[in-house]
C-alpha positions in Angstrom: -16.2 10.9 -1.9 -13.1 12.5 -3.4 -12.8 14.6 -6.0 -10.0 13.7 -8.1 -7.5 16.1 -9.8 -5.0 15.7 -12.5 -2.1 13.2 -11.1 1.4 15.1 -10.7 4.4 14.8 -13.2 7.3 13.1 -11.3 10.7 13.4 -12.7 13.4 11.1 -14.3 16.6 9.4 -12.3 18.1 6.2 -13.4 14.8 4.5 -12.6 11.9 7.5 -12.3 8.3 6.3 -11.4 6.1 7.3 -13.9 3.3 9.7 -13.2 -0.4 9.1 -15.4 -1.1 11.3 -18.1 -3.6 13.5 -16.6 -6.0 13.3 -19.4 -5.8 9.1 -19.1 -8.1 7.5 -17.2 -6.1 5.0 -14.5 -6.5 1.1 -15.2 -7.7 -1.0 -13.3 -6.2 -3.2 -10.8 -6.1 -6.8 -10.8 -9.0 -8.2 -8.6 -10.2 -11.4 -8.7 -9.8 -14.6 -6.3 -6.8 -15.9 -5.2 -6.0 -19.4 -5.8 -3.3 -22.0 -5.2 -1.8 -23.9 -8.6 0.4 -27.0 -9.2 3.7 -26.5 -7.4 2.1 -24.2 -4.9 2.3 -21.2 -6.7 -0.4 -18.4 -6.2 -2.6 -16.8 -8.6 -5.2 -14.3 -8.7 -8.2 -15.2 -10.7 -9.8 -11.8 -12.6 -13.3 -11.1 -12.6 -14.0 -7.3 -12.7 -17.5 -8.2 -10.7 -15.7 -9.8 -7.9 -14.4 -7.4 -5.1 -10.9 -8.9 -3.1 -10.2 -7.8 0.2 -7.2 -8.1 2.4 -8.4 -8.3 6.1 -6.6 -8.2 9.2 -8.3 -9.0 12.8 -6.6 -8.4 16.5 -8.4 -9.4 19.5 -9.1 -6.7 22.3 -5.6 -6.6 23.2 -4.2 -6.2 19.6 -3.0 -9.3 19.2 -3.5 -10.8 15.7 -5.8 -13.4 15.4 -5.0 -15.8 12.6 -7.0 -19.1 12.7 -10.9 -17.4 12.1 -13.2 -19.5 9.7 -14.8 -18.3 6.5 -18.3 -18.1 9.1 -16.7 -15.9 11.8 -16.5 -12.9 9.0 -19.4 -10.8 7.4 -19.0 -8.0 4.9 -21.0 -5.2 4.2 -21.4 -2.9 1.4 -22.8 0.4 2.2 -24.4 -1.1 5.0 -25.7 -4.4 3.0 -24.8 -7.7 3.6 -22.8 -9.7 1.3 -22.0 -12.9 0.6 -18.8 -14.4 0.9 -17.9 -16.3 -2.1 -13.7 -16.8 -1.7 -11.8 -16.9 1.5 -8.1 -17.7 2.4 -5.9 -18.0 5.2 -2.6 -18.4 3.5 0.6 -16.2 4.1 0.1 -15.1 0.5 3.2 -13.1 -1.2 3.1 -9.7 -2.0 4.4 -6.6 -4.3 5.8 -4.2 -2.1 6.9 -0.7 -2.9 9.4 0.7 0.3 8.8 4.2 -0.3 12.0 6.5 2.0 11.9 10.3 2.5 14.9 11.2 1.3 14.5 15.1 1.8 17.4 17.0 4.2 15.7 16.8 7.6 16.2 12.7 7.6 19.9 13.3 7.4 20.6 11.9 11.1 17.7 9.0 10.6 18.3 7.2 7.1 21.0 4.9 8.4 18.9 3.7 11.0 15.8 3.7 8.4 18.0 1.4 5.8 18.5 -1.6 8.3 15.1 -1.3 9.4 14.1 -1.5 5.5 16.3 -4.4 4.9 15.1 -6.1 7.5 11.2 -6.0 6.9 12.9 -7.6 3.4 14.3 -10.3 5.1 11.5 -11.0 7.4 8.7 -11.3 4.3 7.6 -14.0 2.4 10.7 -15.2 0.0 8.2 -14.9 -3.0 7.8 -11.3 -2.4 8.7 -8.7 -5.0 10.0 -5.5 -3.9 10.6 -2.1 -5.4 12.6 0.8 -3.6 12.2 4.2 -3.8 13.3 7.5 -2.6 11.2 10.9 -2.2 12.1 14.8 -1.9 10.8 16.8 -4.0 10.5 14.3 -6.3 10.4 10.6 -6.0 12.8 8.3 -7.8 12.9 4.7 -8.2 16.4 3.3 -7.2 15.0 -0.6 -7.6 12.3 -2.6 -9.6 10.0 -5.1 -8.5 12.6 -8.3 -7.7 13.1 -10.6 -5.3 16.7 -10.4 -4.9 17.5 -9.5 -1.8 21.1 -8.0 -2.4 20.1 -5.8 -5.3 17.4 -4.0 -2.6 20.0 -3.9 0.4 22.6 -2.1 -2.9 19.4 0.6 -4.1 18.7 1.1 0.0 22.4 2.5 -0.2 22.0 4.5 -3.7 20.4 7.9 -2.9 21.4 10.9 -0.6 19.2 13.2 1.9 18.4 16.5 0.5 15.8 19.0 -0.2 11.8 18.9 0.7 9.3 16.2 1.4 6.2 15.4 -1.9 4.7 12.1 -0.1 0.8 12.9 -2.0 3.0 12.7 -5.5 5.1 9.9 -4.5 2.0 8.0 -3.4 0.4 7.9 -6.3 3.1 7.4 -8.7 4.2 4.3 -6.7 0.3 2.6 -6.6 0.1 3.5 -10.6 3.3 1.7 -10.7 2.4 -1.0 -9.3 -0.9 -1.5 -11.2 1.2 -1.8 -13.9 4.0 -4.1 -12.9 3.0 -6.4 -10.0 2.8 -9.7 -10.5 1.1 -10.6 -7.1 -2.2 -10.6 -5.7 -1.7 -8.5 -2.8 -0.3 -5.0 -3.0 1.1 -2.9 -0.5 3.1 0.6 0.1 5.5 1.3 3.3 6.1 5.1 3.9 9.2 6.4 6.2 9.1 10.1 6.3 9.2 12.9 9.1 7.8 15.8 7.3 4.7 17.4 6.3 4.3 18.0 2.4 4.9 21.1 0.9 6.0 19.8 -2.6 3.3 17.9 -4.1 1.1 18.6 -7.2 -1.6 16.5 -5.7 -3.2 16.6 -2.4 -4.6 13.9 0.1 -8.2 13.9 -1.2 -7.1 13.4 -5.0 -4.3 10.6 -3.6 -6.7 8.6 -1.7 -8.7 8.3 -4.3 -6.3 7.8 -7.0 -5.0 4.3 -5.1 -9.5 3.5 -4.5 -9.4 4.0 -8.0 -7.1 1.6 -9.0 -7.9 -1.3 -6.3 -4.9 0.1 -4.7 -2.1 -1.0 -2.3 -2.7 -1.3 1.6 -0.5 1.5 2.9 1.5 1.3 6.3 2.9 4.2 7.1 5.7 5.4 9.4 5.5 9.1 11.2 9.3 10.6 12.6 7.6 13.1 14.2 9.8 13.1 17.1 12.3 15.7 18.3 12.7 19.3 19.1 9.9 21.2 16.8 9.6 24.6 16.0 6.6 23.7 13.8 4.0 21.9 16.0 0.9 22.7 13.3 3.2 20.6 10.6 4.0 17.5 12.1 0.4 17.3 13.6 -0.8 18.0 10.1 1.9 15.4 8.9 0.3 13.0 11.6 -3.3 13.4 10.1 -2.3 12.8 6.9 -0.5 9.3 7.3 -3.3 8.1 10.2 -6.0 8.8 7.0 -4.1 7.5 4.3 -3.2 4.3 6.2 -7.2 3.8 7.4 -8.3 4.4 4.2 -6.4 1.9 2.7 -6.7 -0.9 5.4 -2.8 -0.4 6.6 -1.8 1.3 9.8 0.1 4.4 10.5 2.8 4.4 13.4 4.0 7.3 15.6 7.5 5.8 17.3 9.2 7.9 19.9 12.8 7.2 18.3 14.4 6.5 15.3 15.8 3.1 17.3 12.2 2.0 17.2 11.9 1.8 13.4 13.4 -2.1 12.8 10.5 -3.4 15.7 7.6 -1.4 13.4 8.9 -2.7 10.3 9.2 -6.5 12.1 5.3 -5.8 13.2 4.6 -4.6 9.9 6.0 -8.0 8.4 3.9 -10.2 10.6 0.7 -8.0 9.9 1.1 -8.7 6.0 1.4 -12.4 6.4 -1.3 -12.6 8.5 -3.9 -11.3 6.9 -7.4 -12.9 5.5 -8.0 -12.6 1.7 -11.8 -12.2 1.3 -13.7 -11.9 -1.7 -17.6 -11.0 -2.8 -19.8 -10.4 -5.9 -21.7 -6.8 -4.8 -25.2 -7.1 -4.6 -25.2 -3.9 -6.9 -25.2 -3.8 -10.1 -21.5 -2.6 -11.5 -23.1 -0.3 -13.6 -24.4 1.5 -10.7 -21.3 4.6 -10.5 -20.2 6.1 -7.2 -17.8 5.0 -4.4 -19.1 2.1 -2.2 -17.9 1.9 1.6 -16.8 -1.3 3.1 -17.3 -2.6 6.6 -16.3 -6.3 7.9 -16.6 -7.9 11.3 -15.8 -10.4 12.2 -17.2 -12.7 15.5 -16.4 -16.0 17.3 -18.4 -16.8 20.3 -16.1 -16.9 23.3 -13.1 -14.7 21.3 -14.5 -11.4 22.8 -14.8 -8.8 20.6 -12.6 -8.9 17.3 -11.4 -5.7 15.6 -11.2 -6.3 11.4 -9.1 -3.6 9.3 -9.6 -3.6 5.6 -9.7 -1.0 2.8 -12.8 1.3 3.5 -14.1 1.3 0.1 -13.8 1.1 -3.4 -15.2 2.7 -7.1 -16.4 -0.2 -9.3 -14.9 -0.7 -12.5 -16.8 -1.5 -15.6 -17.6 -5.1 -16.1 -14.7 -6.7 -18.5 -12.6 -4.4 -17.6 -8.8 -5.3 -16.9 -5.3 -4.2 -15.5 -2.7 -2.9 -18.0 -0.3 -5.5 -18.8 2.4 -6.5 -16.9 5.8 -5.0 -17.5 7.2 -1.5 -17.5 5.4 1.5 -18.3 6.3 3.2 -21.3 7.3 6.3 -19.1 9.9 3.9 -17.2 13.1 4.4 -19.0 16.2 3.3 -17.1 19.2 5.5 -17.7 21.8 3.0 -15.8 21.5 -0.9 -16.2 20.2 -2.8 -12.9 
């Protein structure tokens, strides 16, 4: 699908993301099924056989649909059926990585960026963990996974707008991170940028599938490509680039007119997390079998018209026993000022 180059170095701040040693292979992500214990806490059940998805279905008029059946959905791997073995409906919490372009051009839209941040904080699930970070030409983490919701609203006010714009390198630092820290079942990325990038090591192909590799995060993504542009081949470049990475990763990409319109996208992207289906299925193929598989799943209900599903497109099968790095920081993860 992809061919896959060496991941970038990233550099150090109080709190730098960690880029992979290029000559280490990535771990594996958690998959497995997700389950409810005692005291209504989630967990997600391993099983390096078993392939998770995170679904979302809108009727023909984009609504979200949120009360479908385990019968109304069927999933396909390149192009055979398979059989559904775990399903949920539950508004099932997260580890979320808010990832903010911190480079010059953003200097009359981060204020405006920050409340919209906070408030996609305050409108999640209260079990969420979130992580912030900050991206020029280098990305920089200003908070850990926590749940606190003052420590994010004090790192959404640490950093300062200057330089260029390295969203492939920041990518890929931030779903390595998280397949090495998150606690939850469900992953996801939120980019805020309004620049192409000229500053990355990596490039989309080798980004892409650096997060398939790892069972990555869904990533939403938010384009300000509005304004007064001297550059019309950037920002439709820019465009492509956050439309792909968000459909290959099951997320969406959004294209607001205004910087005012950031806090209703961040509201919308809120609902669509907690309203998604949690899917699961042993592949019909053996996981011995190499190479990326591509995922397709509708889902129909007679007398619902017809129902649009997004979901990851695909995945690279890990070998059987295989499992995620431990939880906790990553040796590379050195924090030069206490949290």
């Amino acid at each position: 699908m992809y061919a896959q180059t060496a991941p970038p170095p990233l550099t150090t701040d109080h709190d730098p993301i960690a880029s992979p040693d290029g000559d280490v292979a990535p771990s594996a992500a958690p998959t497995g099924s997700v389950e409810r214990e005692a005291g209504g806490q989630f967990v997600l059940r391993q099983n390096a056989a078993e392939v998770v998805l995170n679904a979302t279905v809108v009727d023909q008029n984009l609504q979200l649909v949120e009360n479908l059946n385990k019968s109304a959905f069927q999933v396909y791997e390149d192009g055979a059926p398979q059989t559904i073995v775990g399903f949920r409906r539950e508004d099932i919490p997260v580890s979320l990585g808010i990832l903010i372009d911190s480079s010059g051009s953003m200097y009359n839209k981060v204020d405006a960026v920050r409340i919209a941040a906070l408030d996609l904080i305050k409108a999640s699930n209260a079990q969420d963990e979130t992580f912030i970070v900050n991206f020029s030409e280098e990305a920089y983490i200003d908070q850990d996974l926590t749940s606190d919701v003052s420590k994010l609203r004090d790192a959404l006010n640490l950093f300062h707008v200057a330089g260029g714009t390295a969203i492939y390198d920041t990518v890929i630092a931030s779903a390595d991170y998280l397949s090495q820290n998150a606690k939850k079942p469900k992953q996801v990325l939120m980019i805020i940028t309004d620049g192409d990038d000229h500053d990355s090591s990596a490039n989309l192909e080798s980004t892409i599938r650096r997060v398939q590799d790892l069972d990555g995060p869904v990533v939403y993504c938010i384009g300000l490509l509005f304004g007064d542009d001297e550059d019309r081949g950037s920002k439709n470049h820019s465009k492509k680039v956050l439309q792909e990475l968000a459909d290959q990763t099951g997320g969406i990409a959004f294209f607001p007119k205004r910087v005012e319109d950031v806090d209703a996208i961040t509201q919308q992207v809120a609902a669509d997390i907690r309203s998604q289906y949690t899917l699961s299925y042993h592949s019909s193929r053996p996981y011995t079998q190499a190479g990326y598989r591509q995922i397709h799943v509708d889902a129909k209900v007679k007398g619902m018209g017809r129902l649009n599903v997004r979901t990851r497109s695909g995945y690279f099968p890990k070998v059987q026993g295989s499992v995620a790095a431990p939880a906790g920081k990553d040796p590379g993860l050195q924090n030069k000022q206490p949290q």
